[in-house]
C-alpha positions in Angstrom: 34.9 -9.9 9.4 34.3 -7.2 11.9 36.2 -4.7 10.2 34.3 -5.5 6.6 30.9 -5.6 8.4 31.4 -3.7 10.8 33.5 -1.3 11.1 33.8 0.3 7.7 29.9 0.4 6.6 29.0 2.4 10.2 32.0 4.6 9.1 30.6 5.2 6.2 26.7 5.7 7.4 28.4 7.9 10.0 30.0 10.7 7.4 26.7 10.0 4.9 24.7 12.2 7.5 26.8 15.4 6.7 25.4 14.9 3.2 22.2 14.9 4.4 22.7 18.1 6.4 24.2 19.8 3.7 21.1 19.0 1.5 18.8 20.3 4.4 21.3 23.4 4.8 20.9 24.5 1.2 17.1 23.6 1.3 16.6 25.8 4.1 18.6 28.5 3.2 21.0 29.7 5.2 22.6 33.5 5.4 25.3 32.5 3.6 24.5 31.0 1.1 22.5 34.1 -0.3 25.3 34.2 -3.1 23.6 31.2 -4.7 20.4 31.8 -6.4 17.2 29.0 -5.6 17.8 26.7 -8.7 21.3 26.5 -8.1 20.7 25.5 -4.2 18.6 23.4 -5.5 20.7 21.5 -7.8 23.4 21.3 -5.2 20.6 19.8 -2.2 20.3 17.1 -5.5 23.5 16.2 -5.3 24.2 16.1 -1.8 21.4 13.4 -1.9 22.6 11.5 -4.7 26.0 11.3 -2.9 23.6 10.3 -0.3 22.7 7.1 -2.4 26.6 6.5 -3.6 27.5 5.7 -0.3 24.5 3.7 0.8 25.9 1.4 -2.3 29.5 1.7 -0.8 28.3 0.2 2.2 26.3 -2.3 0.5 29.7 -3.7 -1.3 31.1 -4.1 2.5 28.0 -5.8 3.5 28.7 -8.1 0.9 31.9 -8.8 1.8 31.6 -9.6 5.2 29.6 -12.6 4.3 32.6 -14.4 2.6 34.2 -14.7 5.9 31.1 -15.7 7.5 30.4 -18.3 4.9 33.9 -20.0 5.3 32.9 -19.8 9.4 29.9 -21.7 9.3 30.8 -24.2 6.4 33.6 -25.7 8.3 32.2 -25.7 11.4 29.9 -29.0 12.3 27.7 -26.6 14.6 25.5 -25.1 11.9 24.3 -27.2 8.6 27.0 -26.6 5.8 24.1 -25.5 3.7 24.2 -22.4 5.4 27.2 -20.9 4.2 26.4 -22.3 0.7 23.6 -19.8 0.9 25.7 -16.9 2.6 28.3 -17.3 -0.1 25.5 -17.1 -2.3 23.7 -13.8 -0.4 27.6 -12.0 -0.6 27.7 -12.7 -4.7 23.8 -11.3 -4.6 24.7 -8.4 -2.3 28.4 -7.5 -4.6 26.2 -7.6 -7.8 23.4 -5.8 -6.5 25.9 -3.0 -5.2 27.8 -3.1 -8.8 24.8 -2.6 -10.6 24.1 0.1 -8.8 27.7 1.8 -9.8 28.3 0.9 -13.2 24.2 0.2 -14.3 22.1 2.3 -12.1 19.5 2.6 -14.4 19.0 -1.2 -13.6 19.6 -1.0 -9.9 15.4 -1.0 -9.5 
């Protein structure tokens, strides 16, 4: 549970900021990348961001994931109402097809 909500979704927020500096890199404009002309830094900033998005949905599977664990915590434990990890099973399925629309549909992940 700590390792699929945990872990592995701050891992991947970590390493998504270097694609948000490279996308502010090119948009600025650095020396070295005076090779490239403006449309084509451009192009690569959009990409850098759209990677950006990819692995916000990553992270989104993982946060699904986690809640599977969860769910089987609190449903057989008599502390909590079992009713509440009837509805964190159901938030993970939610969560998973939310996050696989957004990879194989993304045109309907809106």
């Amino acid at each position: 549970m700590v390792i699929l909500g945990g872990l592995m979704p701050a891992t991947i927020d970590f390493l998504n900021v270097l694609n948000d500096a490279a996308a502010l890199m090119l948009v600025r404009g650095a020396d070295f990348l005076s090779v490239f002309e403006k449309p084509q830094r451009d192009a690569l900033a959009m990409l850098f961001l759209r990677l950006h998005q990819h692995e916000v949905v990553a992270a989104e599977i993982l946060w699904g994931l986690w809640l599977f664990p969860l769910a089987i915590l609190v449903y057989r434990s008599r502390f909590l109402p079992r009713f509440l990890g009837v509805w964190l099973i159901i938030n993970g399925l939610a969560y998973l097809t939310m996050s696989f629309a957004g990879l194989l549909l993304p045109q309907y992940e809106g």
